[in-house]
GUVEXTOR-600410 format. One record per residue (C-alpha): x, y, z. Coordinates in steps of 0.001 Angstrom, whole numbers, padded with zeros to 6 digits, always signed. Layout:
XYZ ...
***
This chain:
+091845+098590+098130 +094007+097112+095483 +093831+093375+094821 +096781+091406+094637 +096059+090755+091506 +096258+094485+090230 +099467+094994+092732 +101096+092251+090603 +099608+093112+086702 +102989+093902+084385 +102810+094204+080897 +102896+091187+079026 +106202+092564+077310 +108159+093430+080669 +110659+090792+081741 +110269+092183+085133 +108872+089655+087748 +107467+091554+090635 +104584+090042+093146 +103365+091244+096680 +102831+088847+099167 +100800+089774+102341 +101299+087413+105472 +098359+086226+107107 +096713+085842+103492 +098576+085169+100356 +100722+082590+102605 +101082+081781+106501 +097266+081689+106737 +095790+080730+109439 +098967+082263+111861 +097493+084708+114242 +101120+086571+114541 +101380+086543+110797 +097953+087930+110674 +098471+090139+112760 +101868+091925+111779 +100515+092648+107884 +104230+092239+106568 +104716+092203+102763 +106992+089828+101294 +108129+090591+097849 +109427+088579+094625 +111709+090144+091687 +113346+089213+089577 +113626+088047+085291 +110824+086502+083759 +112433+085162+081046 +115215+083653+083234 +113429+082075+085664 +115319+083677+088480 +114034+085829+091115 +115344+087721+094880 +113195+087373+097890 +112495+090662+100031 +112461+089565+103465 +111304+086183+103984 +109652+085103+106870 +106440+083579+108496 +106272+080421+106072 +109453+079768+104032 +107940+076891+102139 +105141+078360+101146 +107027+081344+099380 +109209+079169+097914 +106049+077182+096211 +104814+080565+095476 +107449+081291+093263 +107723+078000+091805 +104311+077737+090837 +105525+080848+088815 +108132+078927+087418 +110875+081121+088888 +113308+079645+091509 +114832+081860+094194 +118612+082980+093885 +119096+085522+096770 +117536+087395+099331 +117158+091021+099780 +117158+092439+103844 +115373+095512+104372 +116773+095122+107933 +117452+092897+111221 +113814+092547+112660 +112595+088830+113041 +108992+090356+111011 +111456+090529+107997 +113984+087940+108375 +112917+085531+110678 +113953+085214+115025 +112811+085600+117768 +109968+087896+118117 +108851+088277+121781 +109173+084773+122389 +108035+083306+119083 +110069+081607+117087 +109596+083175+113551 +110675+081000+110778 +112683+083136+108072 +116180+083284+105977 +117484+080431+108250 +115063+078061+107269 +114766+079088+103392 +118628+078281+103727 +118087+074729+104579 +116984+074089+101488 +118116+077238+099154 +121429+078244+100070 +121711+081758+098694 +123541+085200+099565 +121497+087528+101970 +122361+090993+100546 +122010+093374+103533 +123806+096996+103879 +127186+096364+105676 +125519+098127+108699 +123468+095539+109426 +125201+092040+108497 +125957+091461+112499 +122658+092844+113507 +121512+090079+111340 +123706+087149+111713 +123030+087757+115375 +119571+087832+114716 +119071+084520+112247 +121769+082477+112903 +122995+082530+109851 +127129+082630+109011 +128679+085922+108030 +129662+084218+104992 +125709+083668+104062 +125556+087606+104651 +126524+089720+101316 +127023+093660+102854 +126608+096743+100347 +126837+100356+100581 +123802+102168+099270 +124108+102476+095447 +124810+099089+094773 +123139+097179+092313 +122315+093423+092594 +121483+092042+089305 +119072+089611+088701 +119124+088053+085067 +118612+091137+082912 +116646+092988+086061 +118771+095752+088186 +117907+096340+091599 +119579+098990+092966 +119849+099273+096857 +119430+102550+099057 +120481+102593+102421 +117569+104483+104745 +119058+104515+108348 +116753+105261+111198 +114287+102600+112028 +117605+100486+112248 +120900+101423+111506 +121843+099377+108131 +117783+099387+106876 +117968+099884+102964 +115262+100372+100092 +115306+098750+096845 +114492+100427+093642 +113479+098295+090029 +112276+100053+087459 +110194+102511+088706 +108815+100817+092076 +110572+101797+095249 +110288+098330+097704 +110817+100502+101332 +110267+097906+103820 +109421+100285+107713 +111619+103510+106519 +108580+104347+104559 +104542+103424+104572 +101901+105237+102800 +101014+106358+106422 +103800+106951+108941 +107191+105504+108894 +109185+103010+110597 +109487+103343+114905 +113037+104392+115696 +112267+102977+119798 +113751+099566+119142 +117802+098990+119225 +119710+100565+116646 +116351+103037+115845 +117389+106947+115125 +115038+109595+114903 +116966+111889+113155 +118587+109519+110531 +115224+108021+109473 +113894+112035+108801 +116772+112726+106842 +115686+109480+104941 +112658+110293+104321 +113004+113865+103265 +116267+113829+101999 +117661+110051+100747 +114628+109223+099037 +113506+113284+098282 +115211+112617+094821 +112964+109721+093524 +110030+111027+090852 +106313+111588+092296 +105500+108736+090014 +107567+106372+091841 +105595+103512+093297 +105784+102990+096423 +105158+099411+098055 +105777+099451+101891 +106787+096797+104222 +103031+095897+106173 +099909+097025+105106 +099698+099785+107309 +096838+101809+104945 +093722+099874+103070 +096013+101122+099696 +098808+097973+099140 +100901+100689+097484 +100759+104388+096448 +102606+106829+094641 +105310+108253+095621 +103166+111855+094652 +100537+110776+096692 +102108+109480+099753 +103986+113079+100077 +100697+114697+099758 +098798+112608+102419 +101395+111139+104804 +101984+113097+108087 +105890+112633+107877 +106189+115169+104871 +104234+117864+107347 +106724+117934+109413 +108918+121494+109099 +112397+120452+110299 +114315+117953+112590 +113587+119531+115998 +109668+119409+115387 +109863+116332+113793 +112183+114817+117202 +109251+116315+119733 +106670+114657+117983 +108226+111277+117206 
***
């Protein structure tokens, strides 16, 4: 399995600031939920800046935030994957999960979120449609010097989006290294998140790395090249076979 320390290794050259952050161990430690769901948080943004995004925040707000200080980067925005409290904070079968209301409190920022899912959101957080920044898929948020363009995956929900920098693909649940996102919970559509998978994201490189949204497989990332050669979803010979089986 791949340390967090080798997930996070960049050349010493790169002005790229990437870390993974698993819940339950990097931060929120000691929270059986957080434990328990294995989400990934992730941090990007411009070394040399000092400025970085947040992918989906939740579990312990403070904690990432002192994670990326002790980094010397402070946070300027957050990147959504999508609505789920796991990602962004809410209620999550009666648990309060702390997420991108809290980290407002005391970092007001923009939320950038595909336009299909700002009220999915707001509903879910509490936050203001002004806090909520929608995009269509193609759209770049710039970070310092870093691009991070945004792809929107529908199918686990409706507005869930990827985010590609330089090289990495950041999927959040359309994509693990084994299986993919449900598509049984509100918004979820089978047939959008196969045309995702084998078509939206079908142009990216084998050598794309692939970093998922919970630690789903003992790897903490995987090629893109490997994860078509060992992941179930690519089996799968066309829509109807693919909506009997999921």
């Amino acid at each position: 399995m791949a340390t967090e320390r080798d997930v996070n290794a960049q050349p010493s050259e790169s002005r790229l600031y990437f870390r993974q952050l698993l819940a339950g161990r990097d931060f929120a430690r000691g929270d059986a939920a957080a434990t328990q769901m294995v989400n990934f948080v992730y941090l990007i943004g411009d070394r040399a800046a000092g400025r970085c995004l947040i992918v989906d925040p939740a579990w312990n707000t403070e904690e990432l935030v002192a994670l990326a200080a002790a980094d010397d980067m402070e946070i300027e925005g957050v990147l959504a994957t999508h609505f789920h409290p796991d990602h962004v904070g809410g209620d999550l079968f009666g648990t309060r999960v702390p997420g991108i209301s809290e980290l407002l409190e005391t970092h007001p920022c923009k939320i950038h979120c595909n336009t299909n899912e700002v009220e999915w959101i707001r509903r879910m957080t509490g936050v203001s449609e002004g806090d909520l920044s929608g995009h269509a898929s193609g759209d770049v948020v710039q970070i310092g010097a870093i691009e991070v363009r945004l792809v929107h995956t529908p199918g686990h929900t409706p507005g869930s989006q990827c985010f590609l920098v330089e090289g990495r693909l950041v999927a959040g649940d359309t994509l693990f290294l084994q299986g993919c996102g449900r598509t049984d919970f509100p918004g979820g559509d089978k047939a959008e998140i196969y045309k995702s998978i084998t078509q939206r994201l079908a142009k990216l490189p084998d050598d794309t790395l692939l970093y998922p949204g919970h630690l789903y497989d003992p790897r903490a990332f995987a090629t893109l090249g490997e994860t078509r050669a060992t992941n179930y979803v690519f089996q799968v010979p066309d829509l109807e076979t693919w909506q009997q089986m999921v």
